[in-house]
C-alpha positions as CSV (number, residue, x, y, z in Angstrom):
1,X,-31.4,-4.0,-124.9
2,X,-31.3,-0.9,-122.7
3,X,-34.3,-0.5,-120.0
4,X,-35.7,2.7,-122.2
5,X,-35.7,0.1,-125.1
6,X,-37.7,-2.8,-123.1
7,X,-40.1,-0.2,-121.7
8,X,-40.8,1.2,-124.7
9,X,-41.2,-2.5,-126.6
10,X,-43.1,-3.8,-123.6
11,X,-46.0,-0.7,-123.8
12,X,-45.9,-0.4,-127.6
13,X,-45.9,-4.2,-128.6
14,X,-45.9,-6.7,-125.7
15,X,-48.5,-5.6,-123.7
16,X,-51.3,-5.4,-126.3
17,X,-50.3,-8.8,-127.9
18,X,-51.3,-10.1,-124.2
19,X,-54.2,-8.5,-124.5
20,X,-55.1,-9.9,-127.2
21,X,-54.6,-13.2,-126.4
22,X,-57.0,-12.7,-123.0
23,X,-59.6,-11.3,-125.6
24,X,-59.2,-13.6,-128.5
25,X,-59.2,-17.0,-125.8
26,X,-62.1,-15.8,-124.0
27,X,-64.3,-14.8,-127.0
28,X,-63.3,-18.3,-128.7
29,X,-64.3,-20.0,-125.5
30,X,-68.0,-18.5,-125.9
31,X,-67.6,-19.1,-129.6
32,X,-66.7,-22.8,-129.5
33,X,-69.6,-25.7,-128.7
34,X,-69.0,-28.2,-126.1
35,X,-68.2,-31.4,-127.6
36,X,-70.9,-32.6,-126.4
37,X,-73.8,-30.2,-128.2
38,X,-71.7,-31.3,-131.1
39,X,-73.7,-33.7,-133.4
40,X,-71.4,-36.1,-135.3
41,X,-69.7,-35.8,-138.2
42,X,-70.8,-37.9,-141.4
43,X,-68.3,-39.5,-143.1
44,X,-67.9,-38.5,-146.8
45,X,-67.7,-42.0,-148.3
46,X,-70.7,-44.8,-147.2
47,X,-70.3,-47.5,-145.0
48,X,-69.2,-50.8,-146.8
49,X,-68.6,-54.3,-145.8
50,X,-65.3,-55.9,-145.5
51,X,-64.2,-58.0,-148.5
52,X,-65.6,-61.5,-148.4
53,X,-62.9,-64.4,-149.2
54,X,-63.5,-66.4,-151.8
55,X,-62.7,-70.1,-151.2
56,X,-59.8,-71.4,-153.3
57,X,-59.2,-74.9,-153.9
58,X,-55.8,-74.5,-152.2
59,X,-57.8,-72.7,-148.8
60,X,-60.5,-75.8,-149.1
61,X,-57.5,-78.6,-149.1
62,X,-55.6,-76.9,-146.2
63,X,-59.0,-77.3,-144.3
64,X,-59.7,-80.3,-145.2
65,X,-56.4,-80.9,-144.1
66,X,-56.6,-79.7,-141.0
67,X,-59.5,-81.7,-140.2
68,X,-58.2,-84.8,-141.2
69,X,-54.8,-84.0,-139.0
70,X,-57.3,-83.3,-135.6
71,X,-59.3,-86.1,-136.5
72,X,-56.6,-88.7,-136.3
73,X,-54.9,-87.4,-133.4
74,X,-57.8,-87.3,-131.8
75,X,-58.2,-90.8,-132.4
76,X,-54.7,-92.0,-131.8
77,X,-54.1,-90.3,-128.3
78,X,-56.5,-92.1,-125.4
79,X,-58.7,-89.9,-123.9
80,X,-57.0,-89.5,-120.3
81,X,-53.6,-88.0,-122.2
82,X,-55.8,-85.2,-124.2
């Protein structure tokens, strides 16, 4: 682009797009709140609990299980090797 060209895009179209930007930033920092003066938001759908589990025969007899398994090693292995 020859230097007549660039001056004559610079004073036509660049130079009032930056000031526009100044203007438009500084009048949207007075504009926006603090995040801090913001109160918060409320959430479109209610609070709910989490899904309780139901207790299966299958959950009940790994528990059971379980129990039964620490139980006899507790029993089987003396004290000073636990």
């Amino acid at each position: 682009m020859p230097i007549r060209g660039h001056r004559e895009r610079t004073a036509k179209i660049d130079a009032p797009q930056i000031a526009k930007t100044w203007r438009i930033s500084k009048e949207h920092e007075e504009f926006v709140r603090p995040r801090d003066e913001c109160p918060p938001k409320e959430s479109r759908w209610p609070k709910r609990e989490f899904q309780k589990r139901k207790l299966s025969v299958r959950r009940i007899v790994n528990i059971v299980w379980w129990v039964v398994v620490t139980v006899a090693f507790l029993l089987a292995v003396p004290p000073a090797r636990r």
